[in-house]
C-alpha positions as CSV (number, residue, x, y, z in Angstrom):
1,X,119.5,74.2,44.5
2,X,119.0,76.1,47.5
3,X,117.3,74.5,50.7
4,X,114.5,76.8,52.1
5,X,111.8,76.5,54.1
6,X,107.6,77.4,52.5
7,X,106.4,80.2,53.9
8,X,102.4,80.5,54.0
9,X,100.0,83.1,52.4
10,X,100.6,85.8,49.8
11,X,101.4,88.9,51.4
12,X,102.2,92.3,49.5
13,X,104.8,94.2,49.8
14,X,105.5,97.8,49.8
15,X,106.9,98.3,46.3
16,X,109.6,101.5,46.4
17,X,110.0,102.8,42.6
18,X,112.9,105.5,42.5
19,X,112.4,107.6,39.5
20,X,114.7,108.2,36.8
21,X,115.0,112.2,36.2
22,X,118.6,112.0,34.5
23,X,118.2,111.2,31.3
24,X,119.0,114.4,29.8
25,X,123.1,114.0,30.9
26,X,122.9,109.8,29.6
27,X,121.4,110.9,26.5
28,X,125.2,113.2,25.9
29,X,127.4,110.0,26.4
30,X,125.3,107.7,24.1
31,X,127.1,105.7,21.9
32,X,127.1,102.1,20.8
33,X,125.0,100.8,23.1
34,X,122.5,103.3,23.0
35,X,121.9,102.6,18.9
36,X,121.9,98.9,19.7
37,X,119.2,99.2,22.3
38,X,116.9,102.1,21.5
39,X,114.3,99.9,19.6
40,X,111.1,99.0,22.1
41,X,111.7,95.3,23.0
42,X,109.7,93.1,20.5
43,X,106.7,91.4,22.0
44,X,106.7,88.6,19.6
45,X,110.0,87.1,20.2
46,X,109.5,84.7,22.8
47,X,106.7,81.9,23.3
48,X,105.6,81.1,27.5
49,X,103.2,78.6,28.0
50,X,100.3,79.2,29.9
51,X,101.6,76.2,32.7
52,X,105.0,78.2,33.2
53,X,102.9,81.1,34.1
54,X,100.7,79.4,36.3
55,X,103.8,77.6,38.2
56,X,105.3,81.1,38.8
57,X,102.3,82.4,40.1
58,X,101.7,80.2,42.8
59,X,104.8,80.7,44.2
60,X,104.9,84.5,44.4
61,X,104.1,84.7,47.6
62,X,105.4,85.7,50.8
63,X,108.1,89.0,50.7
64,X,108.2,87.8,46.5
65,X,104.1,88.6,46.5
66,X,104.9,91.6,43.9
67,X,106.5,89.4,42.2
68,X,104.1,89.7,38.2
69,X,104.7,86.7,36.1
70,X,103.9,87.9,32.8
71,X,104.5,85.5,29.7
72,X,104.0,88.9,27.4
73,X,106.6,87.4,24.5
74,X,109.0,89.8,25.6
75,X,112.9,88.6,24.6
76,X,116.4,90.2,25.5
77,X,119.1,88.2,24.6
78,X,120.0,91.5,22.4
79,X,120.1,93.8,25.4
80,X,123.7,94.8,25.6
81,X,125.5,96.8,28.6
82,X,129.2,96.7,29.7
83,X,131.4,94.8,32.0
84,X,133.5,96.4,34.3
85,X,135.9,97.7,32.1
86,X,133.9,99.1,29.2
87,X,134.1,95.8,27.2
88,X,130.6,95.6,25.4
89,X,128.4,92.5,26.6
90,X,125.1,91.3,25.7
91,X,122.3,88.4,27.5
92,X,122.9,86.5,25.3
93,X,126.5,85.4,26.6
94,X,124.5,84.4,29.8
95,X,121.9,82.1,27.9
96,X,121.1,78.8,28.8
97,X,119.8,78.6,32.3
98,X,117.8,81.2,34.0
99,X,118.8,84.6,35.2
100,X,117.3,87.1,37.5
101,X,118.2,91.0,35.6
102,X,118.2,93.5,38.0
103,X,118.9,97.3,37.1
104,X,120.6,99.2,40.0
105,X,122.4,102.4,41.0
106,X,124.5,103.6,44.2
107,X,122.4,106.4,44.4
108,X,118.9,104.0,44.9
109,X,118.6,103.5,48.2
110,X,116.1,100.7,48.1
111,X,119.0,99.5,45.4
112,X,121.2,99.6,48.1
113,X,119.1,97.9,50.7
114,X,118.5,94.8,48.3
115,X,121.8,94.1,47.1
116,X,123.3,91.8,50.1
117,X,120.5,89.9,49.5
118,X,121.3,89.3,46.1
119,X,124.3,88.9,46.6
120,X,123.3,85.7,49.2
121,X,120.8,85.0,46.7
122,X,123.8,84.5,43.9
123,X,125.6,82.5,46.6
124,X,123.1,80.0,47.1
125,X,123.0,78.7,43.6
126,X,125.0,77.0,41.3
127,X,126.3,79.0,38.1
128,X,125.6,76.3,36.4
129,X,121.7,76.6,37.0
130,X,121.1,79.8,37.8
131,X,122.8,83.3,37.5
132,X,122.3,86.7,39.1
133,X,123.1,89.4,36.9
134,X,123.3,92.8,38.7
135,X,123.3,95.8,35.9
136,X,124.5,99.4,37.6
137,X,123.0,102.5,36.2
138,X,125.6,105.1,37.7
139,X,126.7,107.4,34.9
140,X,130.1,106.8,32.9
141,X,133.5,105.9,33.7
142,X,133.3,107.1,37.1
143,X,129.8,105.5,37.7
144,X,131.6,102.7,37.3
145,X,134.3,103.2,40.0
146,X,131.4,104.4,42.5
147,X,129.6,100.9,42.0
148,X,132.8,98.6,42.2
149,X,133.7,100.9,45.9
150,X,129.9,100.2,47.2
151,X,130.3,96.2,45.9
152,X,133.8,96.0,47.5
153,X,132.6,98.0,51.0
154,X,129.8,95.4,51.2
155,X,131.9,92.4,50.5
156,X,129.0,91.4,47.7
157,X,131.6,88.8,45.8
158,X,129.3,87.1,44.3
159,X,127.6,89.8,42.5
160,X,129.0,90.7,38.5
161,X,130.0,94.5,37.9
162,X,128.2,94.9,35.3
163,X,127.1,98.3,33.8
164,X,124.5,100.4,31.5
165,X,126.3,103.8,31.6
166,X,124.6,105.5,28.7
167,X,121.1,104.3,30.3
168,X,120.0,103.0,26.6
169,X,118.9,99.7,28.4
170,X,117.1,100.9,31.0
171,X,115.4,103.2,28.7
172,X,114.7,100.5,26.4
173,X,112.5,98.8,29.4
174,X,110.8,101.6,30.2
175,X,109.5,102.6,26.9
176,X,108.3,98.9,26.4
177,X,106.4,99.8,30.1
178,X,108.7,96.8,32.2
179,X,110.2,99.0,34.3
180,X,109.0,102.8,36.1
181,X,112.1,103.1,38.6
182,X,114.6,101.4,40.2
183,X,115.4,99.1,41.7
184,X,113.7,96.5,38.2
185,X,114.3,93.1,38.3
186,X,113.6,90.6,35.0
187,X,113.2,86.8,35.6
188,X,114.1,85.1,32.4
189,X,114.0,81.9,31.0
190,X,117.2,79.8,29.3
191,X,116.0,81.8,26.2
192,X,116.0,85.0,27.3
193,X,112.2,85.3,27.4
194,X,110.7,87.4,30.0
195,X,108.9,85.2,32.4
196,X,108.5,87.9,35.4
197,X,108.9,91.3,36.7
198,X,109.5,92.8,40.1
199,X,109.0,96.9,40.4
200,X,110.7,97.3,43.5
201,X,113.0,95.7,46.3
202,X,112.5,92.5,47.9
203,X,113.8,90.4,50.5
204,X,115.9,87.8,47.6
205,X,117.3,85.4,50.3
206,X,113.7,85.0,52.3
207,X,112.8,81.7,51.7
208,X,109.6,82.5,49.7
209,X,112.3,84.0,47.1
210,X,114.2,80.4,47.1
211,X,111.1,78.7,46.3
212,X,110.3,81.2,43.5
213,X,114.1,80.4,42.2
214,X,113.6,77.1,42.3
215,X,110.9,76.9,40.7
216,X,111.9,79.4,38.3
217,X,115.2,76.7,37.1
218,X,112.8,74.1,36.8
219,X,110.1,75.7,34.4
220,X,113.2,77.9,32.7
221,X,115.6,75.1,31.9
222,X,112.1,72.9,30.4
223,X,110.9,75.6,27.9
224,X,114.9,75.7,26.8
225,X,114.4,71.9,26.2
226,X,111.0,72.3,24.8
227,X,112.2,74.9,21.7
């Protein structure tokens, strides 16, 4: 685990919310992936105990105050996207330990501004514990190209190219009202069960975001062993 140091009070933070105007053109490249997720996430598929919650809340504080835990049932070990070369994936390769979803583009610049934290975020962590999973939003093949150039520029190694280029998952979030923009970030348990959500950027390698991680293994890994 990551070595931080507690930051005091719970201060908000601006939340930035780019809207999504292009569904029209994501809609014409649809395929697989857009059958596979256009159902509303189920809110019956997961069950978060009221303890989880309450352990989450008390450490969203600091630059992760926006942080919402919400225990709404919420599961999306289904949710499938792409790897980097068009090979379909879902969560549910990722499952057993915690992940932190987050749904980008090159073209969000609050997106943009978040990602080398992530990426130190990722860094910090064992895969073995913990994974971030960073899910671009740019459009097609090309999308694709764009977001590998912006990863490589930045030197984010430690960050997965991973990709939604019909927007069929993203969609799927926002008509199950998780998500309103970009940048969306998911905090999910072993199982796949939504724990929290974060509309917005944040500061993911402040140390109030290493406590929330933390924190986040320890209560993610125990509901695993308590299904």
């Amino acid at each position: 685990m990551a070595q931080q140091t507690e930051e005091n009070g719970k201060k908000p933070i601006a939340r930035l919310v780019v809207p999504i105007v292009v569904f029209g053109a994501a809609i014409g490249i649809a395929g697989v992936l857009w059958l596979s997720n256009a159902s509303d996430t189920k809110a019956d598929e997961c069950e978060v105990s009221a303890d989880v919650l309450a352990a989450l809340d008390e450490v969203t504080v600091g630059q992760l105050a926006a942080v919402l835990p919400t225990g709404t049932g919420r599961g999306y070990l289904d949710l499938e996207f792409v790897d980097e070369n068009m090979n379909p994936m879902t969560l549910a390769e990722f499952a057993g330990k915690p992940l932190l979803v987050n749904f980008w583009a090159t073209w969000c610049g609050p997106c943009r501004e978040e990602m080398p934290a992530l990426n130190n975020l990722a860094r910090a962590y064992d895969i073995e514990d913990f994974q971030v999973l960073t899910i671009d939003l740019d459009l097609g093949d090309e999308g694709i190209k764009l977001a590998r150039e912006f990863l490589d520029e930045l030197s984010l190694e430690s960050l997965p190219l991973l990709a939604d280029p019909t927007f069929a998952a993203f969609e799927r979030l926002q008509k199950s009202g998780v998500s309103l923009g970009l940048p969306t970030t998911l905090l999910l348990d072993a199982k796949g069960c939504e724990l929290a959500v974060l509309q917005g950027p944040a500061e993911w390698d402040s140390p109030s975001a290493f406590r929330l991680i933390d924190t986040l293994i320890e209560v993610g890994s125990l509901s695993q062993n308590n299904s």
